[in-house]
Biotite code that builds the C-alpha atoms (Angstrom):
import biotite.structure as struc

atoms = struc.array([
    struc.Atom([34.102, 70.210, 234.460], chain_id="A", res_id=1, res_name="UNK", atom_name="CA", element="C"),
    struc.Atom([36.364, 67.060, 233.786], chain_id="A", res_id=2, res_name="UNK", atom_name="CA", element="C"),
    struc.Atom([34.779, 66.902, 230.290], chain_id="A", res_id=3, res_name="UNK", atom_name="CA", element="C"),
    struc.Atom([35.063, 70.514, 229.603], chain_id="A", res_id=4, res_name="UNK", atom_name="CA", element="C"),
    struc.Atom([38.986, 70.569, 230.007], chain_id="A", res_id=5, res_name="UNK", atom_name="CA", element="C"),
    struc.Atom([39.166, 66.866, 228.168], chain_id="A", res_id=6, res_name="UNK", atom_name="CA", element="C"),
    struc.Atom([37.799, 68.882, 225.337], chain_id="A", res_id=7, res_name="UNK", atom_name="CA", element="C"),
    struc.Atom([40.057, 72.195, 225.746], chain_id="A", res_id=8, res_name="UNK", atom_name="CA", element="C"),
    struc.Atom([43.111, 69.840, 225.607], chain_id="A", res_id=9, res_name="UNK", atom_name="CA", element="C"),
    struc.Atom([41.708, 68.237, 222.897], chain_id="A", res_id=10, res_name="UNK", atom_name="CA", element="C"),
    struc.Atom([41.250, 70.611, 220.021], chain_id="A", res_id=11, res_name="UNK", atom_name="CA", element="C"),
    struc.Atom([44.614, 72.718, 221.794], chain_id="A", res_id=12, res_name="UNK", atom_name="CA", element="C"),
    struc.Atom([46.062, 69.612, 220.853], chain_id="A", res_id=13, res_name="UNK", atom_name="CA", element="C"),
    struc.Atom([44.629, 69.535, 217.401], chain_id="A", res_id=14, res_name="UNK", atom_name="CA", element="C"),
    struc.Atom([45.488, 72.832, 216.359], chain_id="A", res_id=15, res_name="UNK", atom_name="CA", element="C"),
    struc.Atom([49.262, 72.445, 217.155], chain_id="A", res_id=16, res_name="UNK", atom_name="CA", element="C"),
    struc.Atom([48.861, 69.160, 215.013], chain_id="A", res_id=17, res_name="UNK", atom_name="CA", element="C"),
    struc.Atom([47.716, 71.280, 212.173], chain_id="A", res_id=18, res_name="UNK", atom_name="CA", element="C"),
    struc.Atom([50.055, 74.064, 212.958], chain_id="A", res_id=19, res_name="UNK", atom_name="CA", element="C"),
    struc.Atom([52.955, 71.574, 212.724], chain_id="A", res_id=20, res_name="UNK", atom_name="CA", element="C"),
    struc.Atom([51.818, 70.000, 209.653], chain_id="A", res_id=21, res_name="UNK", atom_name="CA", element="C"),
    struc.Atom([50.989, 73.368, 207.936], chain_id="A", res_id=22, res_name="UNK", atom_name="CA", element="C"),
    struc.Atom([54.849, 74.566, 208.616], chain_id="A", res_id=23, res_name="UNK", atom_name="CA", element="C"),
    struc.Atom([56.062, 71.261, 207.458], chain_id="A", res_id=24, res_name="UNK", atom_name="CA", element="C"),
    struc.Atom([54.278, 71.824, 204.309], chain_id="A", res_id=25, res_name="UNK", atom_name="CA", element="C"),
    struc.Atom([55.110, 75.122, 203.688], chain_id="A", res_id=26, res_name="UNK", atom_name="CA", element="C"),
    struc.Atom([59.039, 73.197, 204.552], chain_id="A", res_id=27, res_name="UNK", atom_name="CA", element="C"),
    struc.Atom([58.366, 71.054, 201.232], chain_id="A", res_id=28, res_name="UNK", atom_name="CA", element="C"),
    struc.Atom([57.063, 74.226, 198.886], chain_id="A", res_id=29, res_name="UNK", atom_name="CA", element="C"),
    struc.Atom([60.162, 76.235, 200.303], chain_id="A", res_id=30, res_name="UNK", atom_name="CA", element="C"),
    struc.Atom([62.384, 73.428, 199.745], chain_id="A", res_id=31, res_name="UNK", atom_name="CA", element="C"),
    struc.Atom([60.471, 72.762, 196.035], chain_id="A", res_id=32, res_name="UNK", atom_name="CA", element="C"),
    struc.Atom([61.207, 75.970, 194.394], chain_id="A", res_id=33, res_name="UNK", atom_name="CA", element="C"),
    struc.Atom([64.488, 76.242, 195.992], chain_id="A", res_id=34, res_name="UNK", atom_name="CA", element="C"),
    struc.Atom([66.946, 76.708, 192.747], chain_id="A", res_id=35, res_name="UNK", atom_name="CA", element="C"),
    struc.Atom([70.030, 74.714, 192.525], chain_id="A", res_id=36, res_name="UNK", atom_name="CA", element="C"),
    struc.Atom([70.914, 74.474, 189.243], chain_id="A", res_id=37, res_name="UNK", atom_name="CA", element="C"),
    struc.Atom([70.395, 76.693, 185.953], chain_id="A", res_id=38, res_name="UNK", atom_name="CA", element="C"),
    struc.Atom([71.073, 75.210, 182.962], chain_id="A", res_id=39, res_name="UNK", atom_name="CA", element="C"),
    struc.Atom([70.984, 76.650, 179.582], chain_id="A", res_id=40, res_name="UNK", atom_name="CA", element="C"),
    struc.Atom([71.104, 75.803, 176.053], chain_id="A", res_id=41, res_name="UNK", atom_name="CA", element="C"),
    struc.Atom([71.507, 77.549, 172.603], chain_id="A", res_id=42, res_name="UNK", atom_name="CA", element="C"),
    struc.Atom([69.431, 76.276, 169.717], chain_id="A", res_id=43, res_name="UNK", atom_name="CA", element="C"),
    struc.Atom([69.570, 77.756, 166.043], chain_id="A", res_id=44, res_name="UNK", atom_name="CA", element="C"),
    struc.Atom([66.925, 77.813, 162.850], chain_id="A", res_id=45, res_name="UNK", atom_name="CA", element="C"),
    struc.Atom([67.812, 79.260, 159.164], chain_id="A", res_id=46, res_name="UNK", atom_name="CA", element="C"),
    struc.Atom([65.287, 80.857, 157.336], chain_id="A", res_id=47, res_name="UNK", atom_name="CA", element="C"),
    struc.Atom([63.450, 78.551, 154.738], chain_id="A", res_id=48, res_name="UNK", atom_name="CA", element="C"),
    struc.Atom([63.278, 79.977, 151.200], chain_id="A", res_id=49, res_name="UNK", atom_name="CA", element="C"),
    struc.Atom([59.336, 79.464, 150.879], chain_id="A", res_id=50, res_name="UNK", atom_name="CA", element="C"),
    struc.Atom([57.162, 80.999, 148.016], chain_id="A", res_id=51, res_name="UNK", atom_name="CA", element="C"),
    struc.Atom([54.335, 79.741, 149.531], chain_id="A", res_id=52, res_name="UNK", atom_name="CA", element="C"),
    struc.Atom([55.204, 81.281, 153.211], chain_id="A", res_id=53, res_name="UNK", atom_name="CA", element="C"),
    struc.Atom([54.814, 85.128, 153.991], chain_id="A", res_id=54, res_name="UNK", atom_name="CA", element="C"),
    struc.Atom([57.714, 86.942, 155.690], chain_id="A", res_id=55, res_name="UNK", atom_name="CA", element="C"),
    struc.Atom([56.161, 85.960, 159.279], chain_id="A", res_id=56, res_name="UNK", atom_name="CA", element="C"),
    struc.Atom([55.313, 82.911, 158.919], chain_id="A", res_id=57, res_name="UNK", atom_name="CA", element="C"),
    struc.Atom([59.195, 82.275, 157.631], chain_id="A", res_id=58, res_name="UNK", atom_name="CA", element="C"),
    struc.Atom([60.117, 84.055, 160.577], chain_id="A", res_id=59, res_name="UNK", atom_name="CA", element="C"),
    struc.Atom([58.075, 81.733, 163.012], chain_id="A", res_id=60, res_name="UNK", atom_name="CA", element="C"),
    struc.Atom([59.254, 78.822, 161.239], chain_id="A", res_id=61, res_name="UNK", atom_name="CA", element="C"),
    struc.Atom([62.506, 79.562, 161.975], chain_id="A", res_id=62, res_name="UNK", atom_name="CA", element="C"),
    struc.Atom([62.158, 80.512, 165.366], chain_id="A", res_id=63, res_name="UNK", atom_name="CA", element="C"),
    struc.Atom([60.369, 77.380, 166.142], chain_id="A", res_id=64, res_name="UNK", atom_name="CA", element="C"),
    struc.Atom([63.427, 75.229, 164.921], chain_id="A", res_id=65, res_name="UNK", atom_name="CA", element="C"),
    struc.Atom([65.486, 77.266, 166.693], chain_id="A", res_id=66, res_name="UNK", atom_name="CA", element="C"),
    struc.Atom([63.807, 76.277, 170.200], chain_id="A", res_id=67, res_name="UNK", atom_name="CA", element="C"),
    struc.Atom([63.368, 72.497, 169.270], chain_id="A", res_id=68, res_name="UNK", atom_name="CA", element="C"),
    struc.Atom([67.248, 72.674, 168.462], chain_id="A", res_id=69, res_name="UNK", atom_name="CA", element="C"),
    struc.Atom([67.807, 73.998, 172.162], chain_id="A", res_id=70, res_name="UNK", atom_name="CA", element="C"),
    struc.Atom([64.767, 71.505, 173.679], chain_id="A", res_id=71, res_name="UNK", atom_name="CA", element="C"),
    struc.Atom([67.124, 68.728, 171.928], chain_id="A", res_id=72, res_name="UNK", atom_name="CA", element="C"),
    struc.Atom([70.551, 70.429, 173.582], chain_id="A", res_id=73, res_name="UNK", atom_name="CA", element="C"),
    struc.Atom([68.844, 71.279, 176.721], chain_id="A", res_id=74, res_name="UNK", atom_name="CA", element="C"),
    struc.Atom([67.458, 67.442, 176.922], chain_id="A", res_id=75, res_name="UNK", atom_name="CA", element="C"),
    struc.Atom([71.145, 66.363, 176.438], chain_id="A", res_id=76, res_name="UNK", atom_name="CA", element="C"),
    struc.Atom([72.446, 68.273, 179.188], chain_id="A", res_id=77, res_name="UNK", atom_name="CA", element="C"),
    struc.Atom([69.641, 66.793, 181.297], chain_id="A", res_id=78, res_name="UNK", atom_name="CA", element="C"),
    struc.Atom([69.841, 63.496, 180.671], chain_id="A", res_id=79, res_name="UNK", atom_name="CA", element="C"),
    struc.Atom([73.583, 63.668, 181.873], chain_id="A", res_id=80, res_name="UNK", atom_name="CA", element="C"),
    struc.Atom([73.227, 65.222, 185.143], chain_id="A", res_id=81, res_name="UNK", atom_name="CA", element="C"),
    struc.Atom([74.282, 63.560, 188.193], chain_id="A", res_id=82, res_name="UNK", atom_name="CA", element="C"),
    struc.Atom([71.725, 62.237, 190.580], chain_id="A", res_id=83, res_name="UNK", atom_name="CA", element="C"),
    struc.Atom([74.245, 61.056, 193.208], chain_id="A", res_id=84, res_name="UNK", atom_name="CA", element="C"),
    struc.Atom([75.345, 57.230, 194.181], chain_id="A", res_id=85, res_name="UNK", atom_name="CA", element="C"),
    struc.Atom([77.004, 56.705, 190.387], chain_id="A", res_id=86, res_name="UNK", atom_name="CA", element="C"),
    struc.Atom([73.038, 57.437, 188.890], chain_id="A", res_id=87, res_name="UNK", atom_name="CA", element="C"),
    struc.Atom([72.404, 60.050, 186.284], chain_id="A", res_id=88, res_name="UNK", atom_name="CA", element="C"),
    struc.Atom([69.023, 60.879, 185.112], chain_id="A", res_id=89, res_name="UNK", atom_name="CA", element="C"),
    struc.Atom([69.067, 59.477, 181.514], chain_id="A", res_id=90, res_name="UNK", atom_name="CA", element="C"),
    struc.Atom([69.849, 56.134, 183.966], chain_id="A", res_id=91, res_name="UNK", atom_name="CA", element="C"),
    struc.Atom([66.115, 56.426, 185.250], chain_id="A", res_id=92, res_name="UNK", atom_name="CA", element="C"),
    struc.Atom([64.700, 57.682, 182.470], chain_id="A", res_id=93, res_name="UNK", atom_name="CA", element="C"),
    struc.Atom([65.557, 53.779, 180.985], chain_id="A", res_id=94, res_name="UNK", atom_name="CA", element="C"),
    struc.Atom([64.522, 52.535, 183.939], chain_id="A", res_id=95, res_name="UNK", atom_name="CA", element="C"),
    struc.Atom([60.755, 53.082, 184.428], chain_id="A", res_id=96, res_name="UNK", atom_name="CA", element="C"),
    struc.Atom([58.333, 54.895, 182.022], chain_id="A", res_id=97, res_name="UNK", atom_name="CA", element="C"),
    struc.Atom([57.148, 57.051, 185.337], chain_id="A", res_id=98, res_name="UNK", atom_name="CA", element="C"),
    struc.Atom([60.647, 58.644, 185.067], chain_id="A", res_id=99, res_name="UNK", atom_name="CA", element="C"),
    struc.Atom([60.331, 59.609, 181.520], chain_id="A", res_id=100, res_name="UNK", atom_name="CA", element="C"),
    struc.Atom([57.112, 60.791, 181.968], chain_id="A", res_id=101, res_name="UNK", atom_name="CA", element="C"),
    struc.Atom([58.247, 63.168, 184.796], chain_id="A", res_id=102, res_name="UNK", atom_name="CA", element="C"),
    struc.Atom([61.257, 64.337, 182.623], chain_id="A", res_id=103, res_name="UNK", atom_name="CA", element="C"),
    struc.Atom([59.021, 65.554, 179.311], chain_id="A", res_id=104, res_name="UNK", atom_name="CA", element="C"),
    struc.Atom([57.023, 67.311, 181.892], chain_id="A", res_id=105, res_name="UNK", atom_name="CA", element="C"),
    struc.Atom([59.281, 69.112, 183.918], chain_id="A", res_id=106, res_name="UNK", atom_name="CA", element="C"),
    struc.Atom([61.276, 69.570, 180.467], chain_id="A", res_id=107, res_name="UNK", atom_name="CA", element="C"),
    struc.Atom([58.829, 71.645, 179.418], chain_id="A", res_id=108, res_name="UNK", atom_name="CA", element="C"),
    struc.Atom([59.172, 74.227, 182.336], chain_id="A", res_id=109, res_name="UNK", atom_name="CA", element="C"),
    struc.Atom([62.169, 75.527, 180.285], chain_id="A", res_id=110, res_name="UNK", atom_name="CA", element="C"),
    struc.Atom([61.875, 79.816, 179.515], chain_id="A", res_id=111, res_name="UNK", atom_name="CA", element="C"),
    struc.Atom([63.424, 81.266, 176.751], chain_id="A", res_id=112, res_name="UNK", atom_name="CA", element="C"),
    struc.Atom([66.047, 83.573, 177.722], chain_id="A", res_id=113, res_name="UNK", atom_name="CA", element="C"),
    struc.Atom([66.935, 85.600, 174.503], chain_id="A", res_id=114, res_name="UNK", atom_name="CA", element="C"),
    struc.Atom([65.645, 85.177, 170.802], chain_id="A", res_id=115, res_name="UNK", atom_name="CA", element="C"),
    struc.Atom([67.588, 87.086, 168.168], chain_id="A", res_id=116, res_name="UNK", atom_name="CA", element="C"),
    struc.Atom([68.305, 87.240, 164.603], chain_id="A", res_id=117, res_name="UNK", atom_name="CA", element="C"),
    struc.Atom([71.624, 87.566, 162.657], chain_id="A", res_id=118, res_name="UNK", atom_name="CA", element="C"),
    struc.Atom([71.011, 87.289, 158.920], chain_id="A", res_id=119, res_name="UNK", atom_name="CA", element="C"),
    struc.Atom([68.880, 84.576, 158.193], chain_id="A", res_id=120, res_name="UNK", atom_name="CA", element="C"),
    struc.Atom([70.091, 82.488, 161.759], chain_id="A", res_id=121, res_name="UNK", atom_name="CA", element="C"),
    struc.Atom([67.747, 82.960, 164.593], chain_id="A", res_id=122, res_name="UNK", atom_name="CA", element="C"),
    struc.Atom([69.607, 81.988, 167.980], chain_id="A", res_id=123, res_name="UNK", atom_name="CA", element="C"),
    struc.Atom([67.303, 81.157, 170.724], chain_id="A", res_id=124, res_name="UNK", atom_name="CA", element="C"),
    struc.Atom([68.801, 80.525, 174.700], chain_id="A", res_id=125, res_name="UNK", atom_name="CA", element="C"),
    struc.Atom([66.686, 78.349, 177.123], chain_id="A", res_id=126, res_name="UNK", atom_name="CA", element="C"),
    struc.Atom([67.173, 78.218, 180.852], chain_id="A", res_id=127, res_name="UNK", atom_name="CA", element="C"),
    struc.Atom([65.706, 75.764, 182.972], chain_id="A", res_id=128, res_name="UNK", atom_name="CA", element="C"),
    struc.Atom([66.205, 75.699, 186.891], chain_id="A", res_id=129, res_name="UNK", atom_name="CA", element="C"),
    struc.Atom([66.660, 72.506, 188.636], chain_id="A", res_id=130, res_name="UNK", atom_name="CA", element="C"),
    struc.Atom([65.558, 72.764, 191.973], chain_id="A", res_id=131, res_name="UNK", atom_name="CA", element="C"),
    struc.Atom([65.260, 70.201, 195.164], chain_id="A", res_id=132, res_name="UNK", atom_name="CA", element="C"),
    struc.Atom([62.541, 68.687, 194.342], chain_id="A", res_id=133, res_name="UNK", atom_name="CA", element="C"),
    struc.Atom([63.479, 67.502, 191.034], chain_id="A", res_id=134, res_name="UNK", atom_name="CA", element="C"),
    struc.Atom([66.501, 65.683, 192.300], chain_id="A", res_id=135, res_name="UNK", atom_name="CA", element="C"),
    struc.Atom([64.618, 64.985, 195.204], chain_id="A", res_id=136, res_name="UNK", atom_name="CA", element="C"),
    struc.Atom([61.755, 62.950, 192.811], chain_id="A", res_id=137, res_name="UNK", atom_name="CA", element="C"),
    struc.Atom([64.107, 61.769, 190.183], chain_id="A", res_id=138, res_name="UNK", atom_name="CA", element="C"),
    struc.Atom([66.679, 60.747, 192.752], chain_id="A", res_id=139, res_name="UNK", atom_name="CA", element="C"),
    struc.Atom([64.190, 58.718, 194.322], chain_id="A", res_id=140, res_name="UNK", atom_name="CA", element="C"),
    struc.Atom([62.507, 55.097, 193.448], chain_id="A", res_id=141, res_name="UNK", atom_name="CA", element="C"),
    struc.Atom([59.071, 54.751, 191.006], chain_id="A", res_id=142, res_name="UNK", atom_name="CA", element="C"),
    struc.Atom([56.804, 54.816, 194.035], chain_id="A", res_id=143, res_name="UNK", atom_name="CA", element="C"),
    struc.Atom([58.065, 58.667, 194.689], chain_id="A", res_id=144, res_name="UNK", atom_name="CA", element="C"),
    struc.Atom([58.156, 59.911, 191.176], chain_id="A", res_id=145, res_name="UNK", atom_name="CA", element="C"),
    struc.Atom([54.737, 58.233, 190.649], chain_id="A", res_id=146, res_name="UNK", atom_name="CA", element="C"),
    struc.Atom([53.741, 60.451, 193.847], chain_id="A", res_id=147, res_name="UNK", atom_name="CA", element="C"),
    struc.Atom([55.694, 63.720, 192.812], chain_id="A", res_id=148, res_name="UNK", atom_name="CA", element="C"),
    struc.Atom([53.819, 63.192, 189.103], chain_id="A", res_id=149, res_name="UNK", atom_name="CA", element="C"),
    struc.Atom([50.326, 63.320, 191.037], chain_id="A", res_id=150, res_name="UNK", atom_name="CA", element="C"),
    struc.Atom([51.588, 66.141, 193.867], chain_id="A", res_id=151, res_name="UNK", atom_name="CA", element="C"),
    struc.Atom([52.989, 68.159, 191.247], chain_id="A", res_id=152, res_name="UNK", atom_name="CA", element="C"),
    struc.Atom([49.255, 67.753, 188.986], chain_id="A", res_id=153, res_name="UNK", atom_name="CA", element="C"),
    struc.Atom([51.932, 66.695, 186.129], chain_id="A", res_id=154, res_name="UNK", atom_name="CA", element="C"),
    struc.Atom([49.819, 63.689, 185.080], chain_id="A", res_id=155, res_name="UNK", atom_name="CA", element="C"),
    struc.Atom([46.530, 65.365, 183.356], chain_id="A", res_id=156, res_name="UNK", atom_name="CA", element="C"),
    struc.Atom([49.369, 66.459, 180.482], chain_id="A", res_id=157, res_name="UNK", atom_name="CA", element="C"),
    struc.Atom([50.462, 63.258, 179.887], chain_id="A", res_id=158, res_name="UNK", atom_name="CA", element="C"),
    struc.Atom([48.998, 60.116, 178.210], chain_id="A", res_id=159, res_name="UNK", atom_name="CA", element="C"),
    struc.Atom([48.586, 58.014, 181.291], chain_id="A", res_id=160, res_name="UNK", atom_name="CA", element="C"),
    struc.Atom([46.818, 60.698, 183.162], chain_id="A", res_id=161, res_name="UNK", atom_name="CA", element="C"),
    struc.Atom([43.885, 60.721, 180.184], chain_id="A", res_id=162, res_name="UNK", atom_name="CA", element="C"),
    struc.Atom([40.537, 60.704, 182.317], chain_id="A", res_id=163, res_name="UNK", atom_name="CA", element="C"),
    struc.Atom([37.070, 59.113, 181.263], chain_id="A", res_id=164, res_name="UNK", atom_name="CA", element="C"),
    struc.Atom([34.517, 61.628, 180.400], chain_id="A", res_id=165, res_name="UNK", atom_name="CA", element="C"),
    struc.Atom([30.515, 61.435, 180.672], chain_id="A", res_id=166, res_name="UNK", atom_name="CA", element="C"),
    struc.Atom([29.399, 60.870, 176.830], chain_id="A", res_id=167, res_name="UNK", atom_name="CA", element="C"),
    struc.Atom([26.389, 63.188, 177.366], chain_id="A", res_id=168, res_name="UNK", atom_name="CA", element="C"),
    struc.Atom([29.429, 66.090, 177.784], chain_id="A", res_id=169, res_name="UNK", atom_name="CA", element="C"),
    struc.Atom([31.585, 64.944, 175.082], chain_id="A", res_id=170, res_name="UNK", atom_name="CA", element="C"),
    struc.Atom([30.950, 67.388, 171.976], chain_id="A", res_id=171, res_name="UNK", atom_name="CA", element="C"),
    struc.Atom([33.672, 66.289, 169.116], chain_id="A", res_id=172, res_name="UNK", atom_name="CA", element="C"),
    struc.Atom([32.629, 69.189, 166.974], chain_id="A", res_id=173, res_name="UNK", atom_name="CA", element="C"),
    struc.Atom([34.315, 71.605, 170.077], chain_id="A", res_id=174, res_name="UNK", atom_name="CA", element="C"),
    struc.Atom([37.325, 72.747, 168.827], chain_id="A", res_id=175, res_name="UNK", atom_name="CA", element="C"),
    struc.Atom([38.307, 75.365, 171.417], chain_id="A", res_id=176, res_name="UNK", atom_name="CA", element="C"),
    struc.Atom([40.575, 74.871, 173.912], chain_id="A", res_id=177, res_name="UNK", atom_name="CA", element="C"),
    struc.Atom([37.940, 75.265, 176.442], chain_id="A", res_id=178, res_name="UNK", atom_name="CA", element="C"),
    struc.Atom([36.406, 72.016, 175.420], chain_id="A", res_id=179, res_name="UNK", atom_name="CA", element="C"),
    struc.Atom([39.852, 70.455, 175.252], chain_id="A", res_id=180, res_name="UNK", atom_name="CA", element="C"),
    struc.Atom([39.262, 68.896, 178.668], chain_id="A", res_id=181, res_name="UNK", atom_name="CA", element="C"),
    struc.Atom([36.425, 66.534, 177.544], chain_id="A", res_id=182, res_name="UNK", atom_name="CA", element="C"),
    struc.Atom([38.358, 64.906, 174.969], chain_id="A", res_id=183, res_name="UNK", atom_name="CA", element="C"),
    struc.Atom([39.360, 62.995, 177.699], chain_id="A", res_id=184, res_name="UNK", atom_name="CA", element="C"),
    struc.Atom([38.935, 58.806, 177.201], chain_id="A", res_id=185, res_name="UNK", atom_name="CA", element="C"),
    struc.Atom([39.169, 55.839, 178.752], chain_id="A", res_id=186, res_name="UNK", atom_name="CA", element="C"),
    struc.Atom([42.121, 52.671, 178.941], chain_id="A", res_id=187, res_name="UNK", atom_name="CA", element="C"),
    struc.Atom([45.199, 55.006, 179.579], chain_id="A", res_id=188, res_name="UNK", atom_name="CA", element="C"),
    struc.Atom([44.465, 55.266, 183.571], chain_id="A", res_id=189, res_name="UNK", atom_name="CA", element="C"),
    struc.Atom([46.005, 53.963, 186.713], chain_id="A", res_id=190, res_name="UNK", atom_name="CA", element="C"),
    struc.Atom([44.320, 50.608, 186.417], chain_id="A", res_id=191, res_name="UNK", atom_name="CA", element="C"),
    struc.Atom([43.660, 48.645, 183.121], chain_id="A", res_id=192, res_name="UNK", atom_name="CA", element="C"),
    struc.Atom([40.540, 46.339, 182.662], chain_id="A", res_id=193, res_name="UNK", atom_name="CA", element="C"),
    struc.Atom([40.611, 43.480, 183.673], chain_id="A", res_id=194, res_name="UNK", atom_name="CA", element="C"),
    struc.Atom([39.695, 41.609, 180.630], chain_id="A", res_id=195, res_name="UNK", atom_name="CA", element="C"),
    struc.Atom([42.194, 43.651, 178.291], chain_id="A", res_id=196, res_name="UNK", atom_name="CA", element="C"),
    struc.Atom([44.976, 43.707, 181.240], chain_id="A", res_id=197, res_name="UNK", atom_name="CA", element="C"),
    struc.Atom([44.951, 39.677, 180.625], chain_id="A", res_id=198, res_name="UNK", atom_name="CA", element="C"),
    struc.Atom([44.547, 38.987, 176.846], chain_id="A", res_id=199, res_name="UNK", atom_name="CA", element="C"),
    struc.Atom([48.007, 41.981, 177.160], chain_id="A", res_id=200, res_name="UNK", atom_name="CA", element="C"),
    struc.Atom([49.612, 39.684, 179.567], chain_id="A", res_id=201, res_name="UNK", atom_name="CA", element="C"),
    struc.Atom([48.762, 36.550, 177.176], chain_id="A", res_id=202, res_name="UNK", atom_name="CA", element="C"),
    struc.Atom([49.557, 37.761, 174.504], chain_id="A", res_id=203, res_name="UNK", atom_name="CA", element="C"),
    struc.Atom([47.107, 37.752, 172.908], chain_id="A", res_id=204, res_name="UNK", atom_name="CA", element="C"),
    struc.Atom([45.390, 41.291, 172.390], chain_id="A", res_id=205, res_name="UNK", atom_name="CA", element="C"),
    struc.Atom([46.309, 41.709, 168.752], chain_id="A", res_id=206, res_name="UNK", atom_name="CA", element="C"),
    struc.Atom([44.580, 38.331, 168.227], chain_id="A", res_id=207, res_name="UNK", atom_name="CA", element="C"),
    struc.Atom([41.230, 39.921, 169.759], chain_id="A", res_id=208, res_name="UNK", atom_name="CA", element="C"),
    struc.Atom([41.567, 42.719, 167.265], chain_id="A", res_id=209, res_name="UNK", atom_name="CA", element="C"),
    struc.Atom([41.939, 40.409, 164.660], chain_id="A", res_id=210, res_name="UNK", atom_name="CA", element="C"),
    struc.Atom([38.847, 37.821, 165.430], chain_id="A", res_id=211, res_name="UNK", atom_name="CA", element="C"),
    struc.Atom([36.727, 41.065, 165.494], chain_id="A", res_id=212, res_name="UNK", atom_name="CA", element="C"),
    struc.Atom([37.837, 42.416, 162.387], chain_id="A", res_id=213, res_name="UNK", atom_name="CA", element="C"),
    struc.Atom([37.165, 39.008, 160.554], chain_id="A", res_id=214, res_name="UNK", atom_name="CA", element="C"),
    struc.Atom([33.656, 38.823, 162.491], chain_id="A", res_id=215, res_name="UNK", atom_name="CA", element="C"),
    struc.Atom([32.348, 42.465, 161.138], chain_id="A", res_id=216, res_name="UNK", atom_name="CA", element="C"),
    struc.Atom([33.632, 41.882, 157.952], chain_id="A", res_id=217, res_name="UNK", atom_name="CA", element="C"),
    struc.Atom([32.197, 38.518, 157.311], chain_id="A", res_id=218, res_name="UNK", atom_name="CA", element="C"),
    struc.Atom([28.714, 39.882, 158.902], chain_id="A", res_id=219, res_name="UNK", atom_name="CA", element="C"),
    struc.Atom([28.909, 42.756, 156.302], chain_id="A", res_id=220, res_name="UNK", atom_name="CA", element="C"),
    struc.Atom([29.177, 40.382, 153.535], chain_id="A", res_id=221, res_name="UNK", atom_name="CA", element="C"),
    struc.Atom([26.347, 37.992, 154.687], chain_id="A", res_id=222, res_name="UNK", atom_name="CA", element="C"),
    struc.Atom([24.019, 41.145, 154.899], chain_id="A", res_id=223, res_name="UNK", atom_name="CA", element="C"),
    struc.Atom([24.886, 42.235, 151.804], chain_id="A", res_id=224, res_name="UNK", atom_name="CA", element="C"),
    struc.Atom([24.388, 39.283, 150.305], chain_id="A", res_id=225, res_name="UNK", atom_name="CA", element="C"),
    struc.Atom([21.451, 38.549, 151.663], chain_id="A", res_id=226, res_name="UNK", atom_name="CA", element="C"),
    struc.Atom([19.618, 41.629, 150.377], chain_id="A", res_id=227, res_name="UNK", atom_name="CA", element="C"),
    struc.Atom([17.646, 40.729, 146.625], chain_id="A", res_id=228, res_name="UNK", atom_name="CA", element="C"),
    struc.Atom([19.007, 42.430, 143.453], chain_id="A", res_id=229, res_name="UNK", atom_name="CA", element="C"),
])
């Protein structure tokens, strides 16, 4: 009987564990895409006189400068904005390559909020919210950004989240964007090799390159000629 209600206490115990932690996390997504900042930008692109362009593809052209012009605005705005304590977040972005790496990405979360044409101008308006959990990651020191890049499944679009692939599923004549995830390769991970991590630390990796270089080339030239005429 004593064992029986050891065990009832037990997993009632358990479940309010997981209860708790359940609301706590559903605390953190609340508080995540809680909005508390819009920003927007204006970008603009003129029409290129282009024989070799049709009328759409003029268009597009144009409409793609446009929204670089207000990525370039809206990436001005951001790199100015307070982070509390005297810090902005162009400040962290020179501080640690983690920070820059969560800026691009979150960056690109930016929606276009009108596209229109006058003439040959096209004005395009971008709006980006800036919620809790951006000041909350960027406020923060590498060790939490590093986290929030991995919580927030940033890191697979970046070039130090590439992943290693099995060769036998590696097909480089794929060019759809379904096979875009094997293209994955190795040396831009977490952790470096060893061996590469200290000929970079002596200085000496260009020097490796180098040797190797020289090697192939001067074994090309003795098997070439050592073969008769």
């Amino acid at each position: 009987m004593t064992q029986i209600i050891s065990r009832l206490l037990f997993f009632s115990l358990a479940a309010m564990m997981l209860t708790a932690c359940a609301g706590s996390g559903a605390r953190i997504s609340e508080q995540a895409q809680e909005t508390t900042k819009v920003m927007t930008a204006s970008g603009q692109g003129r029409f290129i006189e282009d024989a070799s362009l049709t009328r759409e593809q003029t268009r597009l052209a144009a409409e793609q400068a446009a929204k670089m012009d207000a990525y370039r605005e809206l990436a001005s705005l951001l790199y100015r904005e307070d982070l509390g304590d005297g810090g902005t977040v162009g400040a962290q972005v020179m501080r640690d390559e983690s920070y820059r790496v969560y800026f691009d990405t979150y960056l690109r979360e930016a929606k276009v909020l009108s596209s229109q044409t006058l003439g040959k101008v096209v004005h395009v308006d971008l709006t980006l919210a800036l919620t809790e959990r951006f000041y909350h990651c960027m406020a923060g020191e590498t060790r939490r950004v590093r986290q929030c890049l991995l919580q927030d499944d940033k890191i697979p679009f970046t070039r130090i989240g590439y992943r290693s692939a099995e060769i036998k599923t590696v097909n480089l004549g794929c060019g759809s964007v379904d096979c875009s995830g094997l293209l994955h390769v190795n040396g831009f991970a977490d952790g470096k090799n060893a061996f590469d991590r200290g000929l970079l630390n002596a200085g000496l990796y260009d020097s490796e390159w180098t040797l190797n270089t020289a090697g192939r080339l001067f074994i090309n030239y003795i098997f070439l000629n050592s073969i008769p005429k």
